[in-house]
TIVO-2410 file (N, C-alpha, C; in nm, 3 decimals):
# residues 65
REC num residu      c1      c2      c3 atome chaine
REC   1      X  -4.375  10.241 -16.134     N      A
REC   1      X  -4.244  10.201 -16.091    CA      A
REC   1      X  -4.248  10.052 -16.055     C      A
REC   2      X  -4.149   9.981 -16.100     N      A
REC   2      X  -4.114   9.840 -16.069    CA      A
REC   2      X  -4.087   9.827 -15.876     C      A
REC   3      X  -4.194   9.713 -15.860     N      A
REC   3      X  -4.185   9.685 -15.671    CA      A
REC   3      X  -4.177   9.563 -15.708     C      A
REC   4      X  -4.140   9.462 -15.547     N      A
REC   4      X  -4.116   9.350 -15.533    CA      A
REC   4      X  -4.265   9.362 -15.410     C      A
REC   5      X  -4.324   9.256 -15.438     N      A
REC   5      X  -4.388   9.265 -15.269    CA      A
REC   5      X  -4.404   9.116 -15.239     C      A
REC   6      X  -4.355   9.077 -15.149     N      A
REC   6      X  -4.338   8.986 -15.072    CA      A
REC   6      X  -4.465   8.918 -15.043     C      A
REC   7      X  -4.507   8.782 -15.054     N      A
REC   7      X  -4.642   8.693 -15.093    CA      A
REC   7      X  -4.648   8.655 -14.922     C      A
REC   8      X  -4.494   8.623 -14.856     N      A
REC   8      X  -4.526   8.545 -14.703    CA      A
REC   8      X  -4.447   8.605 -14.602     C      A
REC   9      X  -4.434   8.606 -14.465     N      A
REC   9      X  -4.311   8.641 -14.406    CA      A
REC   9      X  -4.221   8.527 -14.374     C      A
REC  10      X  -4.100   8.608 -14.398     N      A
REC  10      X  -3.961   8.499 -14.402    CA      A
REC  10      X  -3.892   8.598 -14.341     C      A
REC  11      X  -3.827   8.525 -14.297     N      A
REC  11      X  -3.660   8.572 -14.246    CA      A
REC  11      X  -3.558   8.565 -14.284     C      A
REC  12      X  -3.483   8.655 -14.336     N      A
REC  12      X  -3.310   8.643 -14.398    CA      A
REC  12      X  -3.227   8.624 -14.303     C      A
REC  13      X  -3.179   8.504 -14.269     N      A
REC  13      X  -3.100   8.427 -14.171    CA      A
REC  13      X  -2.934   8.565 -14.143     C      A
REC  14      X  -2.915   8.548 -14.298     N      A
REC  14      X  -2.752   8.604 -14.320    CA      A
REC  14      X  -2.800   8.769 -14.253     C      A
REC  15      X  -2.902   8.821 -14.307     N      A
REC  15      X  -2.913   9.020 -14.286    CA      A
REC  15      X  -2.994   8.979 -14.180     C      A
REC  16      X  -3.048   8.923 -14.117     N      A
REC  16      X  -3.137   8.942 -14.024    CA      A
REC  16      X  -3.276   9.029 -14.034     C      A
REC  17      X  -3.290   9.059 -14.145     N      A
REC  17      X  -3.436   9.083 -14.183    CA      A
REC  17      X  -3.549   9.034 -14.183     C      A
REC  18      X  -3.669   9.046 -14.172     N      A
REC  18      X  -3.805   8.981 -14.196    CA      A
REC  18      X  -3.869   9.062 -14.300     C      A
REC  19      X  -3.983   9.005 -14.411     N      A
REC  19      X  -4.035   9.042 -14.525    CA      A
REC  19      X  -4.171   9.062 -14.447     C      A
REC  20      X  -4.259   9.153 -14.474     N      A
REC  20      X  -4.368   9.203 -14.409    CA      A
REC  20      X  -4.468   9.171 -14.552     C      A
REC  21      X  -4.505   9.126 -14.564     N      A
REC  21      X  -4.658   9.077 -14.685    CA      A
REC  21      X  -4.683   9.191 -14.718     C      A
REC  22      X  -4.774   9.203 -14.840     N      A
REC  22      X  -4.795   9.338 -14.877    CA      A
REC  22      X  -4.678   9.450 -14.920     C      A
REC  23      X  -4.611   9.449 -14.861     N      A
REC  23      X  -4.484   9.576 -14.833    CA      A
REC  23      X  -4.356   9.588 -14.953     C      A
REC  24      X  -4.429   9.701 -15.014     N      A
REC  24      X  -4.325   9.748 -15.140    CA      A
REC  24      X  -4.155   9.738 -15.157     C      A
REC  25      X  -4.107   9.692 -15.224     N      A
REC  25      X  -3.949   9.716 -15.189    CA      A
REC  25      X  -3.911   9.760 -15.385     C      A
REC  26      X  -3.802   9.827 -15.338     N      A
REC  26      X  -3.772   9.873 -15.477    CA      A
REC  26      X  -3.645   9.757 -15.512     C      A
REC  27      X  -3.634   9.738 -15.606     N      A
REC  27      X  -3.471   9.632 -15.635    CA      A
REC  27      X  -3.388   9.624 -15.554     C      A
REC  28      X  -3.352   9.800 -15.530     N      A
REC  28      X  -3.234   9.790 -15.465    CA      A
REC  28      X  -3.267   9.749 -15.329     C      A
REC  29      X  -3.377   9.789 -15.269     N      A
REC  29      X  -3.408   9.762 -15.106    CA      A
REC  29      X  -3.426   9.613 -15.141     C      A
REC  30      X  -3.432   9.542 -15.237     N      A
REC  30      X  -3.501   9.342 -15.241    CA      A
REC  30      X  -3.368   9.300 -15.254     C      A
REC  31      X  -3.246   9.371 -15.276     N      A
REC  31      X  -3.110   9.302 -15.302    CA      A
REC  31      X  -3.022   9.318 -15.196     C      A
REC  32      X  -3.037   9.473 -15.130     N      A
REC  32      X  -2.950   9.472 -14.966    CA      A
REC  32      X  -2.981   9.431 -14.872     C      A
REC  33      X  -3.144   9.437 -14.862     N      A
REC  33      X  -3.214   9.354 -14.721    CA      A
REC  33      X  -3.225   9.242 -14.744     C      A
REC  34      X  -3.287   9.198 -14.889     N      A
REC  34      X  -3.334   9.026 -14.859    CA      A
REC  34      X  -3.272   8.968 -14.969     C      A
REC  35      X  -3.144   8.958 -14.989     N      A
REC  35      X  -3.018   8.894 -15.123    CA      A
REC  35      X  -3.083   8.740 -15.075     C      A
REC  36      X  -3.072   8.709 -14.980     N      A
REC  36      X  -3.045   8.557 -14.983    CA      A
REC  36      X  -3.190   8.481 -14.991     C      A
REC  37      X  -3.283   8.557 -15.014     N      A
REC  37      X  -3.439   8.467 -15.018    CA      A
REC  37      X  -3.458   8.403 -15.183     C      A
REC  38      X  -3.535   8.341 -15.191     N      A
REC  38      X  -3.544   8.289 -15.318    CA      A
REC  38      X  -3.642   8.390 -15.378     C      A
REC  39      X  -3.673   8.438 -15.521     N      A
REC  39      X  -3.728   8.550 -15.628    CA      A
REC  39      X  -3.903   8.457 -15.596     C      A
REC  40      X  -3.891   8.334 -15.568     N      A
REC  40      X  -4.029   8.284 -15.595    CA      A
REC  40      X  -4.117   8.325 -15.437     C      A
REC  41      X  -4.037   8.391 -15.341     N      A
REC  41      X  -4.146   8.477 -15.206    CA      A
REC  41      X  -4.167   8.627 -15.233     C      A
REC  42      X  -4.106   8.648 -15.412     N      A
REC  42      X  -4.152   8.825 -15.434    CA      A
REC  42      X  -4.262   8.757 -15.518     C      A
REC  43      X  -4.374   8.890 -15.589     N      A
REC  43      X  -4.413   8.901 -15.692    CA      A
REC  43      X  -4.374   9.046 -15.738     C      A
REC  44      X  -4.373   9.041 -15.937     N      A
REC  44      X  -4.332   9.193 -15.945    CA      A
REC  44      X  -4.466   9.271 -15.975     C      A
REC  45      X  -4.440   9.404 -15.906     N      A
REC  45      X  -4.565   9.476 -15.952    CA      A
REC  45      X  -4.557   9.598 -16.039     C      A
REC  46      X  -4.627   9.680 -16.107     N      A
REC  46      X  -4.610   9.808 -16.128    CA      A
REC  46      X  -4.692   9.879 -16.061     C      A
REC  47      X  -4.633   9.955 -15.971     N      A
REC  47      X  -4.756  10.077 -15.923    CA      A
REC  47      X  -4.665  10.225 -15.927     C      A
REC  48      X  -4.735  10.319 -15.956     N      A
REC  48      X  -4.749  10.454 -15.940    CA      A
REC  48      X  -4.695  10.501 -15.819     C      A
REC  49      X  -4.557  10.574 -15.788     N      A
REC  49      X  -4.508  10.623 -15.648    CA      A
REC  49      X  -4.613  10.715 -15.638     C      A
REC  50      X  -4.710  10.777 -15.680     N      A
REC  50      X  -4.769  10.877 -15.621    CA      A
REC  50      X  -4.891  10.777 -15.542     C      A
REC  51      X  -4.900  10.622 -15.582     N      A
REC  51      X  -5.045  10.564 -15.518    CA      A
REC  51      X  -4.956  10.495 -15.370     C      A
REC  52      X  -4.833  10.502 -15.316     N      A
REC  52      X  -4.794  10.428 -15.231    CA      A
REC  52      X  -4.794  10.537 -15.093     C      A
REC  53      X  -4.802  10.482 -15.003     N      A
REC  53      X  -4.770  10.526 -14.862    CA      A
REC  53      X  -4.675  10.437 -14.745     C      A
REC  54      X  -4.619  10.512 -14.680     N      A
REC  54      X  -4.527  10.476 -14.582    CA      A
REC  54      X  -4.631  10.431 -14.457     C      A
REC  55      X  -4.594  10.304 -14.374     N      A
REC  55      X  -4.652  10.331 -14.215    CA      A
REC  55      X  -4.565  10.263 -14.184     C      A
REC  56      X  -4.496  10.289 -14.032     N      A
REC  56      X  -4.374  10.222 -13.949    CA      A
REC  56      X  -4.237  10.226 -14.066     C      A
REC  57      X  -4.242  10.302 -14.172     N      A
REC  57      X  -4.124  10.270 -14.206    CA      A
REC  57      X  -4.143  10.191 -14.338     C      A
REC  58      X  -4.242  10.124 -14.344     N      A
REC  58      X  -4.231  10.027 -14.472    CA      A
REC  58      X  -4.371  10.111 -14.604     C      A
REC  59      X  -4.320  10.073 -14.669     N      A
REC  59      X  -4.420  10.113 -14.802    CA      A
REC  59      X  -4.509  10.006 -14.816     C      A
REC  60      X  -4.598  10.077 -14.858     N      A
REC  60      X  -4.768   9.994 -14.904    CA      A
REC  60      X  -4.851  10.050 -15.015     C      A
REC  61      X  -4.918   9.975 -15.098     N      A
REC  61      X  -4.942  10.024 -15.230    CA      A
REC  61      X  -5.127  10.059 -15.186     C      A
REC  62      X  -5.158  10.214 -15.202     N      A
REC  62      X  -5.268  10.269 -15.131    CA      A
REC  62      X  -5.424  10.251 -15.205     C      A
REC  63      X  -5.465  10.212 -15.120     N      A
REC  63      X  -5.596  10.129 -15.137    CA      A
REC  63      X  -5.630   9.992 -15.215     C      A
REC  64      X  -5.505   9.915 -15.160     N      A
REC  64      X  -5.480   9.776 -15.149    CA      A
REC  64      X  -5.531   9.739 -14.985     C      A
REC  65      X  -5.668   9.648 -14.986     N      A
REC  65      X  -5.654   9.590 -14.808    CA      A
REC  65      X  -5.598   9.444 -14.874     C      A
***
């Protein structure tokens, strides 16, 4: 499955969000939470929903340190 994962932490001024490094987002979660960041603080990845896990809420691609 197509992820965005975020290279630094930033803050979306307008949503009030912060980007957590590492931390999976699908399109739609990279377009409602973080519309206003520039495409060059994602990279795209492909990983496998069965290799990802949740902690606090956010996704992480599993057995990535």
């Amino acid at each position: 499955m197509k992820y965005y994962r975020p290279v630094t932490e930033k803050l979306d001024y307008f949503t009030g969000n912060t980007t957590i490094p590492g931390e999976l987002l699908t399109e739609r979660e990279r377009n409602t939470k973080f519309r206003y960041l520039s495409d060059l603080i994602f990279e795209v990845v492909e990983v496998s929903r069965k290799k990802t896990y949740f902690m606090f809420g956010a996704r992480f691609e599993a057995g990535k340190h």
